[in-house]
Residue frames relative to the residue before (quaternion, step in Angstrom):
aa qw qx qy qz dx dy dz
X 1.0000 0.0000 0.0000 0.0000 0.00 0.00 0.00
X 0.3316 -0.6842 0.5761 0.3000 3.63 -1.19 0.53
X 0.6274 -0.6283 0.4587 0.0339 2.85 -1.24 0.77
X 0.0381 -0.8766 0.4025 0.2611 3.59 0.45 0.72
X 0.8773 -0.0889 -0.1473 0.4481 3.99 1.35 0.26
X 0.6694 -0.5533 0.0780 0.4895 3.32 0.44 -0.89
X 0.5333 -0.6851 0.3403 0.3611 3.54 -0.95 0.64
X 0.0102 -0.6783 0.7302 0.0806 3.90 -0.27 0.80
X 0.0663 0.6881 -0.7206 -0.0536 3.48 -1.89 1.06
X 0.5142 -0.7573 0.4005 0.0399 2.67 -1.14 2.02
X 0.6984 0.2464 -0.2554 0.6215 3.94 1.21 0.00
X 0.1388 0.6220 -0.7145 0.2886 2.79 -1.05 1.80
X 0.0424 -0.8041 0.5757 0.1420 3.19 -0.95 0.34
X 0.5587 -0.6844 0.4675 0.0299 3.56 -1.40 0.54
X 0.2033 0.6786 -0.6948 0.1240 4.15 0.02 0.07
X 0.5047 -0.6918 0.5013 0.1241 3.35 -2.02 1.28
X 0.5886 -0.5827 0.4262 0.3638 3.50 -0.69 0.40
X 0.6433 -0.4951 -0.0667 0.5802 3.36 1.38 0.14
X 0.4530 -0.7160 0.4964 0.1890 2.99 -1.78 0.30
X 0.6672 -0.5566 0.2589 0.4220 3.49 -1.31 1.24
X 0.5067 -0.5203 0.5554 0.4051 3.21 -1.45 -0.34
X 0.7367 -0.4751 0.3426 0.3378 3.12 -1.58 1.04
X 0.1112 0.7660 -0.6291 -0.0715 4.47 0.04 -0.15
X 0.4345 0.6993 -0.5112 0.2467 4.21 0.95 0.52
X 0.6314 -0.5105 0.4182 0.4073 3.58 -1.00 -0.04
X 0.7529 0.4678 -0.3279 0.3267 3.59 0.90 -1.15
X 0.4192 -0.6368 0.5705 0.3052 3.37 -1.63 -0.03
X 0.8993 0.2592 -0.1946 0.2937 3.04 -1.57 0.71
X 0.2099 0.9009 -0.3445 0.1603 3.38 1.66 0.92
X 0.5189 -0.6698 0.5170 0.1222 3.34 -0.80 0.41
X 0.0471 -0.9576 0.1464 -0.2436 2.76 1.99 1.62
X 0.0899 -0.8348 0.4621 0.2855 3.83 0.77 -0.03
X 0.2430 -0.7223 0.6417 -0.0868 3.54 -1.02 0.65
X 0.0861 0.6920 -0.6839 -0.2144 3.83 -1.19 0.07
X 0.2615 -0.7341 0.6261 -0.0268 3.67 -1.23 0.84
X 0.4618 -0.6678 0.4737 0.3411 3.76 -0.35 1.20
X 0.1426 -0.7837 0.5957 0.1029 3.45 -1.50 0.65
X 0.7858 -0.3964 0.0424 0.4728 3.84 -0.59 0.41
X 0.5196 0.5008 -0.2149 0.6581 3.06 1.50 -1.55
X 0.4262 -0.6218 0.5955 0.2778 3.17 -1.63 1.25
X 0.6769 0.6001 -0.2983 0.3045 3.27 0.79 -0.73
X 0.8161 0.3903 -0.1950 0.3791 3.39 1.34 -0.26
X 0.4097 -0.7097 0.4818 0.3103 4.01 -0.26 0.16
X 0.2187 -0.6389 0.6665 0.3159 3.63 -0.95 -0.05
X 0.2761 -0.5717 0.7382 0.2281 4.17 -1.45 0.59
X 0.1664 -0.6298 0.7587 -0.0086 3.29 -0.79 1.75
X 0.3327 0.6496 -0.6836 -0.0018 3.59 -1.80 0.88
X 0.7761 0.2316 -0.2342 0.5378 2.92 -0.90 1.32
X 0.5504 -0.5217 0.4468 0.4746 3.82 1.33 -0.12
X 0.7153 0.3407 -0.4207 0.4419 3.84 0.61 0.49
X 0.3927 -0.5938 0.5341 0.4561 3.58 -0.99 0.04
X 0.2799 -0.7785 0.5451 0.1360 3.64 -1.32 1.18
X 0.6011 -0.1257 0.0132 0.7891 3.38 2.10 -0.35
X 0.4242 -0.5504 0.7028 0.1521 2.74 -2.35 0.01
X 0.0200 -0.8529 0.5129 -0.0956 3.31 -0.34 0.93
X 0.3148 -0.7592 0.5390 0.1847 3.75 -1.17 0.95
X 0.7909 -0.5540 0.1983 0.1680 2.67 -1.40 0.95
X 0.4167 0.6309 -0.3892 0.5262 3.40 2.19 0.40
X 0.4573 0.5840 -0.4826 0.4658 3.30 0.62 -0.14
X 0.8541 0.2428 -0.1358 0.4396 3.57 0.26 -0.50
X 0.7065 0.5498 -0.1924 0.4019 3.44 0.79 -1.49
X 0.1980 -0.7884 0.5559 0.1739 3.94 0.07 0.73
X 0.5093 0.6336 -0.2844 0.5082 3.68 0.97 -0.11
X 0.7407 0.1467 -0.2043 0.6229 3.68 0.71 -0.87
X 0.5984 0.5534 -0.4576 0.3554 3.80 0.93 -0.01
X 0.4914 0.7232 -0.2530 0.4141 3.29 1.68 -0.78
X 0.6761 0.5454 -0.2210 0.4435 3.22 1.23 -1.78
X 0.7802 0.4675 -0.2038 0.3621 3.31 0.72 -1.43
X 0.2914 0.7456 -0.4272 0.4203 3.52 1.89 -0.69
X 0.6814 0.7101 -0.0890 0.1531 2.75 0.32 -1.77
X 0.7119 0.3415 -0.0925 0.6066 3.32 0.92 -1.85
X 0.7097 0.4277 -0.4014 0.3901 3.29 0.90 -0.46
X 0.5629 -0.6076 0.4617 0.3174 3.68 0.88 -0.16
X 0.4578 0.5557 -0.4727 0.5082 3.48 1.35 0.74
X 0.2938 -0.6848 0.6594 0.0996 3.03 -1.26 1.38
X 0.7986 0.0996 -0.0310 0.5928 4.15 0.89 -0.62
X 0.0903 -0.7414 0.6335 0.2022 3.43 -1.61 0.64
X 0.2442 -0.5184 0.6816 0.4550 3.70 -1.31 0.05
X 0.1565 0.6888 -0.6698 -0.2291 3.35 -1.15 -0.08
X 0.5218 -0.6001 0.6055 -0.0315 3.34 -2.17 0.36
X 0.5126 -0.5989 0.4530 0.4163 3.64 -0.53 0.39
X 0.6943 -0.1884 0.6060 0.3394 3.49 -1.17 -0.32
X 0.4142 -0.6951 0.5508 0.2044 3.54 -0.32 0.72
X 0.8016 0.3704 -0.2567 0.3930 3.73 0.53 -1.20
X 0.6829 0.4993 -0.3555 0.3974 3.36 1.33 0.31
X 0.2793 0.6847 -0.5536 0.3830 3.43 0.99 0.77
X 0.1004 -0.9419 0.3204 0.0071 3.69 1.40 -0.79
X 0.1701 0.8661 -0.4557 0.1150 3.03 1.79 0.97
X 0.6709 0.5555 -0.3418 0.3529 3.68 1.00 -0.10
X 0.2649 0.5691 -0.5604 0.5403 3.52 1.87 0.72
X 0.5730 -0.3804 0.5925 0.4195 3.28 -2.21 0.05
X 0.6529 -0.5629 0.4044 0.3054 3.20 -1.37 0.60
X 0.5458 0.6638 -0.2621 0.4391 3.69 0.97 -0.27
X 0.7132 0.3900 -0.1234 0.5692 3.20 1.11 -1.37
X 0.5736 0.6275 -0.2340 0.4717 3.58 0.96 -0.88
X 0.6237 0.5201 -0.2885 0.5073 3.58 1.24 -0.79
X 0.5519 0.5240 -0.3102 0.5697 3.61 0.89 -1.62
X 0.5505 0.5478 -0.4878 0.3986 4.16 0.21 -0.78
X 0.8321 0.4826 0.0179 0.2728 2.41 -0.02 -2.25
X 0.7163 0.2835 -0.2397 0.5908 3.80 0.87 -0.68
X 0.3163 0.6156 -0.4489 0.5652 3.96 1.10 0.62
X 0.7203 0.4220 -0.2514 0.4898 3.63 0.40 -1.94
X 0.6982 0.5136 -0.3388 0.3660 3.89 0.27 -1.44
X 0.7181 0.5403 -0.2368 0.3692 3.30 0.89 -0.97
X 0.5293 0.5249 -0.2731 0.6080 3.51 1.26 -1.03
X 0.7410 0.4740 -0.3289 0.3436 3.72 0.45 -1.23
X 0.5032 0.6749 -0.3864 0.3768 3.54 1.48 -1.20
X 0.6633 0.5862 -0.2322 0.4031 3.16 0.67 -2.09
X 0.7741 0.4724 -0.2393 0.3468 3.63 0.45 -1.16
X 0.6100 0.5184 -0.3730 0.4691 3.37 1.54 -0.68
X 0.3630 0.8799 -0.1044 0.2884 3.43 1.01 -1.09
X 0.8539 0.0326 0.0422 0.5176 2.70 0.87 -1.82
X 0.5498 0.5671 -0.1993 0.5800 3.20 1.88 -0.21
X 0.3527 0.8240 -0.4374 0.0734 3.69 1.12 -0.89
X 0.7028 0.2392 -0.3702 0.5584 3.96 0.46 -0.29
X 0.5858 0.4387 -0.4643 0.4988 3.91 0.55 0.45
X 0.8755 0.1420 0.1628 0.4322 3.48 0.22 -1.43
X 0.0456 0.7828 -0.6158 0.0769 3.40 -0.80 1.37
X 0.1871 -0.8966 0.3994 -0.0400 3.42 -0.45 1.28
X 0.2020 -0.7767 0.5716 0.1708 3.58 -1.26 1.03
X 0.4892 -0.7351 0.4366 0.1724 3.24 -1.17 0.62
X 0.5209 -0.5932 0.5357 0.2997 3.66 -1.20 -0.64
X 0.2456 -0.6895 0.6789 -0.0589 3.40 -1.08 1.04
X 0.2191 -0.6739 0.6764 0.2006 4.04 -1.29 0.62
X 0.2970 -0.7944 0.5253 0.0690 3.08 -0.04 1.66
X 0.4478 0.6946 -0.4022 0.3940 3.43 0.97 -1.10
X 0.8556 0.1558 0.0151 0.4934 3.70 0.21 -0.98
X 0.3937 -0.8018 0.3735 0.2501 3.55 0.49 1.36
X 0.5419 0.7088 -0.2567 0.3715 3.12 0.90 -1.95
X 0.7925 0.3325 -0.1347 0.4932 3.46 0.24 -1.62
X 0.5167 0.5803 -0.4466 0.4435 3.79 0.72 -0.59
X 0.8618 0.2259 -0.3204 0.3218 3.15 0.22 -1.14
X 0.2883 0.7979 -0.3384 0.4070 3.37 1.35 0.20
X 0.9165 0.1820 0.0816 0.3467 3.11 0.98 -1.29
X 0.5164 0.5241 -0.4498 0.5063 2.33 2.16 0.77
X 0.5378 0.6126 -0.4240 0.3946 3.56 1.25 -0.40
X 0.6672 0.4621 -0.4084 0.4178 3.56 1.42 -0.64
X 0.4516 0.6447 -0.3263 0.5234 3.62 1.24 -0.93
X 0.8154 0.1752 -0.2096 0.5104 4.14 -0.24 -1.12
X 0.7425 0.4878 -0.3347 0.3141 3.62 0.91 -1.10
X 0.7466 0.4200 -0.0732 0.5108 3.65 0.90 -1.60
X 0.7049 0.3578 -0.2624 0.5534 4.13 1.08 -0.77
X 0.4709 -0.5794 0.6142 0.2556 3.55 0.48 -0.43
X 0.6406 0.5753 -0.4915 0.1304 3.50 0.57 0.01
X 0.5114 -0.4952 0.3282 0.6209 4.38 -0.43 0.88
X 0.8181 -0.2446 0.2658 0.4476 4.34 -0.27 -0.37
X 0.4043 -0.7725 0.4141 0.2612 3.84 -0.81 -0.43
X 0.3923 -0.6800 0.5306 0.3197 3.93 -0.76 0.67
X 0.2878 -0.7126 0.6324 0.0972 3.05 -1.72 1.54
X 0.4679 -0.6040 0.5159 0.3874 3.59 -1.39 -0.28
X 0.5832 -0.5482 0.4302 0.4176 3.52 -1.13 0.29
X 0.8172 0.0601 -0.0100 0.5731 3.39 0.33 0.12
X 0.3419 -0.6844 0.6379 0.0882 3.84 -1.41 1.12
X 0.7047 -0.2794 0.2161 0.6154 3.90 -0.26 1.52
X 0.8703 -0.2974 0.1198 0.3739 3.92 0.20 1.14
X 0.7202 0.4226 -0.3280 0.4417 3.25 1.25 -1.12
X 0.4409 -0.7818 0.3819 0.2203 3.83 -1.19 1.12
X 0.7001 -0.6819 0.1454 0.1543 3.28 -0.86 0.73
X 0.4578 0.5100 -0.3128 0.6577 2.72 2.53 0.72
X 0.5703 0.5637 -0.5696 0.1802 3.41 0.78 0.43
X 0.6077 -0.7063 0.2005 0.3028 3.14 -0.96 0.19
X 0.5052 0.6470 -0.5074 0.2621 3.39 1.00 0.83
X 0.3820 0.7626 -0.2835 0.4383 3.23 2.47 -0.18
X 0.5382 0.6076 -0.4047 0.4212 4.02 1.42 -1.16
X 0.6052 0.3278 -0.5344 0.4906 4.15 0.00 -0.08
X 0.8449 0.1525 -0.3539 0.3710 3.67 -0.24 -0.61
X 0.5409 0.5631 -0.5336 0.3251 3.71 0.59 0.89
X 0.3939 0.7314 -0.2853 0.4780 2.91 2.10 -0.54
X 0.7229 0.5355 -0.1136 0.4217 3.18 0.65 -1.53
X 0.7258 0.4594 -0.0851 0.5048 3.39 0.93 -1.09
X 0.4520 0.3916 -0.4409 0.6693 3.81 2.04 0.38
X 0.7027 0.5521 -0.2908 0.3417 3.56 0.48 -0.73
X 0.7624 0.2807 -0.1968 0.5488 3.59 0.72 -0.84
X 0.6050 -0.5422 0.4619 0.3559 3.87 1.20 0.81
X 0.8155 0.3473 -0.4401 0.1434 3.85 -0.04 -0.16
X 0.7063 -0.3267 0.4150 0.4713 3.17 -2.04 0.26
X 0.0792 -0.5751 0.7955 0.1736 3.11 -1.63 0.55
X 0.2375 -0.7480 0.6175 0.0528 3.81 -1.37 0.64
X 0.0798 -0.9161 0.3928 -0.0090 3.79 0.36 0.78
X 0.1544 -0.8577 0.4733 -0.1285 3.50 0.13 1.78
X 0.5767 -0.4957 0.5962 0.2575 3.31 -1.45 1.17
X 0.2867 0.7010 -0.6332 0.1593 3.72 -1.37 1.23
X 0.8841 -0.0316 -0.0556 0.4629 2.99 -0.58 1.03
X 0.0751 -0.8799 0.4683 0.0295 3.70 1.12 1.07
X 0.6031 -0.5283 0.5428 0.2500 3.25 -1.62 0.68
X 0.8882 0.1347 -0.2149 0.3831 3.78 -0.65 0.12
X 0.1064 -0.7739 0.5865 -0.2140 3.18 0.61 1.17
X 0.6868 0.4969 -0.3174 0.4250 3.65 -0.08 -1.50
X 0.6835 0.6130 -0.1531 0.3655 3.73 1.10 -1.64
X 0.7254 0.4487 -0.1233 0.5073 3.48 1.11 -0.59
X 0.0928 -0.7689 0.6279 -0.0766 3.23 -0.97 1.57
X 0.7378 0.2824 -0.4626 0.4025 2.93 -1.70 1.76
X 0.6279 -0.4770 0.4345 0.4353 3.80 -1.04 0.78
X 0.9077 0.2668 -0.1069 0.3058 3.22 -2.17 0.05
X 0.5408 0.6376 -0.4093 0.3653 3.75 1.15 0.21
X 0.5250 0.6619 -0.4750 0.2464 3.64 0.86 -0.38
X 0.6098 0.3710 -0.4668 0.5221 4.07 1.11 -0.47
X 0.6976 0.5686 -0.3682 0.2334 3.59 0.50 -1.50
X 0.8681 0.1070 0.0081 0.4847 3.26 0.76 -0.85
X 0.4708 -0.7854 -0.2624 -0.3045 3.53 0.96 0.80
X 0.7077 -0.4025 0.5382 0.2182 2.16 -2.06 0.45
X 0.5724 0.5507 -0.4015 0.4560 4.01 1.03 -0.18
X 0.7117 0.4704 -0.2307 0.4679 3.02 0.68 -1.28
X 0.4176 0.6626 -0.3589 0.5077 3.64 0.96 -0.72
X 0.8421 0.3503 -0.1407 0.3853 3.20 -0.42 -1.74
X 0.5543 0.5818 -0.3793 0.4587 3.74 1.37 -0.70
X 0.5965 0.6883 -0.2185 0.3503 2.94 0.73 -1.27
X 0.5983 0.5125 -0.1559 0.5958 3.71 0.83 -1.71
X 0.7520 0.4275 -0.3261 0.3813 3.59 -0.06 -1.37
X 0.6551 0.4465 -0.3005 0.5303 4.21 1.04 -1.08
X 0.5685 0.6054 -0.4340 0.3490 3.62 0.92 -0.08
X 0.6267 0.6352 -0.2161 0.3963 3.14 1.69 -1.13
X 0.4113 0.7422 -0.1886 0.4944 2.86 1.84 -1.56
X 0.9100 0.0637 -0.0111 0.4096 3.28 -1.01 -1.33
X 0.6036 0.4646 -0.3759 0.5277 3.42 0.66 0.31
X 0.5408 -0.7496 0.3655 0.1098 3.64 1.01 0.65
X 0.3927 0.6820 -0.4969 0.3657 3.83 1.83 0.19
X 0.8824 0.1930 -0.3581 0.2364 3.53 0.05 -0.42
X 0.2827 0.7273 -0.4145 0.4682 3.09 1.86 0.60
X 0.7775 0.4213 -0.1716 0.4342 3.42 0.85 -1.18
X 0.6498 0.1911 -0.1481 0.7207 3.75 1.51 -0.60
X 0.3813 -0.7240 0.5745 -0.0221 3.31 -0.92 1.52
X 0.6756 0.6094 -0.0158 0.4147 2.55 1.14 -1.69
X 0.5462 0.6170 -0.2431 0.5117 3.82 1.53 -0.65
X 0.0196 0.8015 -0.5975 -0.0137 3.42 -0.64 1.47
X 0.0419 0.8153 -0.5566 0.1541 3.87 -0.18 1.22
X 0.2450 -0.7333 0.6336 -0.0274 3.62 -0.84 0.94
X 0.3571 -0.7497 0.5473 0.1039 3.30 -1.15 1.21
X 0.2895 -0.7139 0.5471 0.3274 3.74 -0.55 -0.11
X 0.8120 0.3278 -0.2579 0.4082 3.44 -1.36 0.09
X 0.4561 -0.7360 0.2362 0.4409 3.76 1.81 -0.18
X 0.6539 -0.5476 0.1523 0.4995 2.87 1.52 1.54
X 0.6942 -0.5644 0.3201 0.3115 3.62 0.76 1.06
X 0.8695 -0.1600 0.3501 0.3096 2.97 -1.24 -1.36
X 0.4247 0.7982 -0.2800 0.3227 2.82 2.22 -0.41
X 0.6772 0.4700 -0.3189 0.4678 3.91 0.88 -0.76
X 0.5232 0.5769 -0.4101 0.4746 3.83 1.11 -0.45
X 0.7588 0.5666 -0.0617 0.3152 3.22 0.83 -1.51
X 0.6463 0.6962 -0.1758 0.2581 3.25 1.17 -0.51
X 0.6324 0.4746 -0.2239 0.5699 2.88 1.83 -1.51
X 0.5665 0.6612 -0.3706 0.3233 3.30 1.29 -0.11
X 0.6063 0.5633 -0.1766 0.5328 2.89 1.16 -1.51
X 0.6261 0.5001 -0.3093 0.5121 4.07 0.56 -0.99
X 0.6152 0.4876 -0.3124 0.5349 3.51 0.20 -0.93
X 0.5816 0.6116 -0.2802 0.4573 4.09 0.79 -1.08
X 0.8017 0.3446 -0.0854 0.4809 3.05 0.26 -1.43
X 0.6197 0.4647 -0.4491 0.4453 3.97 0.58 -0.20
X 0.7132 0.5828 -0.1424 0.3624 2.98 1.05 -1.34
X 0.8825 0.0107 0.1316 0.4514 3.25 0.27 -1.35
X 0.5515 -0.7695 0.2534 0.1989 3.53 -0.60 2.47
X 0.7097 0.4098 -0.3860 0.4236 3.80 0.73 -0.17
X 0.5502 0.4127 -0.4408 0.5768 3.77 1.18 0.54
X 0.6656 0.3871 -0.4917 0.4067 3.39 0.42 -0.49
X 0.4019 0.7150 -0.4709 0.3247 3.68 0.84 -0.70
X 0.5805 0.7113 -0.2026 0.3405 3.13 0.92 -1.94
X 0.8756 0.1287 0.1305 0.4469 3.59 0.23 -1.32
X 0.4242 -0.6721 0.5540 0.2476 4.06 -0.50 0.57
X 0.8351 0.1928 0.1220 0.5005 3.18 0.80 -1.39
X 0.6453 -0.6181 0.3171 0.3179 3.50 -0.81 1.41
X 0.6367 -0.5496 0.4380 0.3174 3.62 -1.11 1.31
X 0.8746 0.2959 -0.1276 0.3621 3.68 0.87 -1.06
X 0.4443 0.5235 -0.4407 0.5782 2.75 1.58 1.22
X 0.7529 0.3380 -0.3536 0.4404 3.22 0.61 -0.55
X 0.6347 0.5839 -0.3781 0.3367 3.42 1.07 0.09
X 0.4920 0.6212 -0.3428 0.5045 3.08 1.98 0.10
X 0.6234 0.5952 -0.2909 0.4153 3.47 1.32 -0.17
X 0.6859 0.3488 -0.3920 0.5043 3.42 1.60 0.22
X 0.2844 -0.7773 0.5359 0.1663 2.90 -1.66 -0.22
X 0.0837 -0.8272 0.5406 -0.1284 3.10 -0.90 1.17
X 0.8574 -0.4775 0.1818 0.0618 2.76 -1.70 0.75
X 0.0775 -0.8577 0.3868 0.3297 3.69 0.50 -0.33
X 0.2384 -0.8667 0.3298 -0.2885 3.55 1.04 1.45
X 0.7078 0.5047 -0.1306 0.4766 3.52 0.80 -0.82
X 0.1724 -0.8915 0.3985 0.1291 3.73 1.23 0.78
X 0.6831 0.5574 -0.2224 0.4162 3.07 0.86 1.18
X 0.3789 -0.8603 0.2623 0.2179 3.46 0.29 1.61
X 0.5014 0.6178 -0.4144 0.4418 3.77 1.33 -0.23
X 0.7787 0.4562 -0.1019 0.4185 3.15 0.88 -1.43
X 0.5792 0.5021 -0.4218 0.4842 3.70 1.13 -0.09
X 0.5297 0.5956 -0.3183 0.5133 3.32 1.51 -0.65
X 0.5728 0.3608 -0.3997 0.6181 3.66 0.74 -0.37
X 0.6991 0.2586 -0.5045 0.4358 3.63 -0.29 -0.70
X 0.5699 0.5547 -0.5208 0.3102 3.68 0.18 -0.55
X 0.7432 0.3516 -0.2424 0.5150 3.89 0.51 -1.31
X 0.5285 0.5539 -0.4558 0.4540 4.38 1.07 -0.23
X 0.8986 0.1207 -0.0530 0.4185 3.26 0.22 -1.05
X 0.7404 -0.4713 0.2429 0.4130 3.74 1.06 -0.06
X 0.4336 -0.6761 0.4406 0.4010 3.77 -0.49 0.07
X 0.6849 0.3966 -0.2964 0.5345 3.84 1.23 -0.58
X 0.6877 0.2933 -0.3656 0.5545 4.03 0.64 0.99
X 0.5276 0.5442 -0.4523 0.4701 3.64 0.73 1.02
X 0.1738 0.8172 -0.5490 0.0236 3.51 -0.26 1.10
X 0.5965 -0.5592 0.4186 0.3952 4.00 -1.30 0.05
X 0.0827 0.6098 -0.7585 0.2144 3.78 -1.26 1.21
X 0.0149 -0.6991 0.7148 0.0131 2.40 -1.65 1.66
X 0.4490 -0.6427 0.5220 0.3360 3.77 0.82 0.76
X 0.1348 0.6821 -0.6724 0.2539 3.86 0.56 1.22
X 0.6523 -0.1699 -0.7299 0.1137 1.61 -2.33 1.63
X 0.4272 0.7467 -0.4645 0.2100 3.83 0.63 -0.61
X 0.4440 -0.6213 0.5637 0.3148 3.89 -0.93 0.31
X 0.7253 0.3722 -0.4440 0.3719 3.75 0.71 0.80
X 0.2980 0.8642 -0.3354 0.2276 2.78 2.00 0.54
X 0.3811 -0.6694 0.5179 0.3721 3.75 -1.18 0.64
X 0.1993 -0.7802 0.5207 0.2837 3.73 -0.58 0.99
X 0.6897 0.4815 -0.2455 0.4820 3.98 1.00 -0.61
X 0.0378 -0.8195 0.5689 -0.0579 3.92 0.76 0.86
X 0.6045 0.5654 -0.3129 0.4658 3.55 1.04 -1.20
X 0.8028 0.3974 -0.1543 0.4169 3.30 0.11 -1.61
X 0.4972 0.5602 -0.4972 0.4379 3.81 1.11 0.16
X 0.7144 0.4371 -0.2520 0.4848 3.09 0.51 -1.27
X 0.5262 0.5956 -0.3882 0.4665 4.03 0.62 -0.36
X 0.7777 0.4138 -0.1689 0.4420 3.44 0.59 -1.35
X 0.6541 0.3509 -0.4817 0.4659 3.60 1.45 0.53
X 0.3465 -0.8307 0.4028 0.1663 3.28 0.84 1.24
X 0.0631 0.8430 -0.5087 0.1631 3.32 0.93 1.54
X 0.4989 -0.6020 0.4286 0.4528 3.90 -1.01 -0.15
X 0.5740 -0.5368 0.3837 0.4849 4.01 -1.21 0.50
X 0.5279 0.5622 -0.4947 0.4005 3.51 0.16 0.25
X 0.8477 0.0247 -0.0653 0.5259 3.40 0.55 -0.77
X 0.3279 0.4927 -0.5428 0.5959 3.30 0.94 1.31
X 0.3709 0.6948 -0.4334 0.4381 3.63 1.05 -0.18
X 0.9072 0.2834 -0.0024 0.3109 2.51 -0.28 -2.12
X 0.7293 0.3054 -0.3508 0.5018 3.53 0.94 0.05
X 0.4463 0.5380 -0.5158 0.4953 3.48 0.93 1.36
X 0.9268 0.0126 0.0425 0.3729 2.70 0.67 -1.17
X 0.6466 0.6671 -0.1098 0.3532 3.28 1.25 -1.64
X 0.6276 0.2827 -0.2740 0.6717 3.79 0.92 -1.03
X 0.6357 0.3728 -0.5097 0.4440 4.21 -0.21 -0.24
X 0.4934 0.5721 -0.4236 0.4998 4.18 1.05 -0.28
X 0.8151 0.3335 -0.2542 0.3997 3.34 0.59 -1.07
X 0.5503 0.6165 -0.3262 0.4590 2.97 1.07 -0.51
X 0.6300 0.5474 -0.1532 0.5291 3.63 0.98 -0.70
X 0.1544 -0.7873 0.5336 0.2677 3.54 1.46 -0.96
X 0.2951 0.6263 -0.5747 0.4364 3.67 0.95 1.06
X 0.3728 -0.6254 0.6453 0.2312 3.49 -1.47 0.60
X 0.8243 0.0287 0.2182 0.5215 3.72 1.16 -0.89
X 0.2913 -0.6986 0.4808 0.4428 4.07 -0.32 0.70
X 0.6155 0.5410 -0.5130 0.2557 4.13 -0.10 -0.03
X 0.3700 0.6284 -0.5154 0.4501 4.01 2.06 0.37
């Protein structure tokens, strides 16, 4: 098949070749670190003294990310930190030093990579004040397109309202907001090894997205472009629920000005969900112009055929467009990748 342009995927994710040493006052931080791992090619993420992953050497190396870009038929990545290094559970001090380390490294990488690789940063959510501090330096002073949040700050969700100044902030200064599974809610609930991305990390990400919802943020910032990963979770199951809620019954509608399934047309999300029935649902949940390609690259739950998903919804070039390329442009507030 010809291609009608190129394939930008909008979830990648990014870990440094290494990371300073700790130079705070406190003891016993929750310090990242990288530590060699069997494969030469790979690193171990030491935190706290344990390995939290192993990771290859794409994570870092634009050269072999380039290569692999490649086979996969990606012409551009957004990429993002590692989720677990956003590290809202550091004091808020230390969490900055992290975090304005990452932007910088990330600047540098866009920079030099810029028609391959446009990059969001990190933000110590934990401590609003400073977030928004550091995003204005992060979008205003680094150039970077905006920065990727977790689904939730040490539990509390990302519609509460002590979160509305730096969403405020984040309509104002134009950037992308990218909204990652971290640290998921039913853990305790889930039986057998290795389930915490597979299964979740949906519910998680649902979770985050109805915060937005009933807490009236994207009702209140129009203007707020933010993307879900994984295609907003649990969030398309949930909706007709939630709609049905709110016609019906007066202490949800309270909740919201404006119909759950409108405002859920106002995000955008990934198409994550390795599975061509179901992109078709995200396609008719949330719209055809807020569905974009993510293959959570380099990770081993990555989608390696991003192209050939979107092919197999034998859609017309108009809107085979846009979920290559066009709605992750807007989303980005890019007219075009050669800005």
């Amino acid at each position: 098949m010809n291609h009608c342009c190129g394939l930008i995927d909008v979830h990648t994710h990014w870990i440094p070749e290494q990371f300073p040493a700790y130079v705070g006052a406190r003891k016993g931080v929750a310090w990242p670190s990288m530590a060699p791992a069997s494969h030469a090619c790979d690193r171990h993420v030491m935190i706290e003294g344990k390995v939290y992953r192993t990771v290859p050497d794409t994570s870092w190396d634009p050269d072999k990310r380039a290569k692999e870009m490649a086979q996969m038929g990606v012409t551009h990545q957004v990429v993002s930190p590692m989720p677990e290094l956003l590290s809202y559970w550091l004091a808020a001090e230390d969490a900055l030093m992290l975090t304005r380390f990452m932007n910088e490294e990330l600047a540098s990488l866009q920079a030099r990579h810029r028609k391959q690789l446009t990059c969001l940063g990190a933000v110590p959510l934990q401590d609003v004040d400073l977030a928004i501090r550091e995003l204005e330096r992060a979008v205003g002073d680094l150039g970077l397109a905006g920065v990727e949040l977790g689904t939730n700050v040490n539990g509390k969700p990302l519609g509460h309202p002590d979160f509305q100044p730096f969403f405020a902030a984040a309509e104002s200064l134009g950037a992308a907001i990218f909204v990652h599974a971290l640290r998921p809610a039913g853990m305790d609930r889930l039986v057998g090894d290795g389930l915490e991305q597979v299964v979740a990390f949906p519910g998680e990400v649902g979770l985050s997205a109805t915060s937005l919802l009933t807490s009236g943020l994207m009702a209140r910032h129009p203007g707020l472009r933010i993307a879900f990963s994984h295609g907003g979770g649990a969030l398309p199951m949930m909706l007709p629920r939630l709609q049905h809620a709110w016609t019906q019954m007066p202490p949800v509608r309270k909740l919201m000005n404006m119909s759950p399934r409108d405002m859920a047309r106002k995000l955008f999300v990934d198409d994550l969900v390795y599975d061509r029935q179901t992109i078709q649902f995200l396609l008719a949940t949330y719209g055809e112009g807020q569905v974009m390609a993510g293959t959570d690259y380099p990770f081993a739950i990555l989608d390696k055929e991003p192209a050939k998903r979107i092919e197999d919804l034998s859609l017309d070039e108009a809107t085979t467009r846009l979920l290559r390329q066009d709605n992750a442009l807007r989303w980005l507030a890019r007219t075009s990748l050669d800005e």
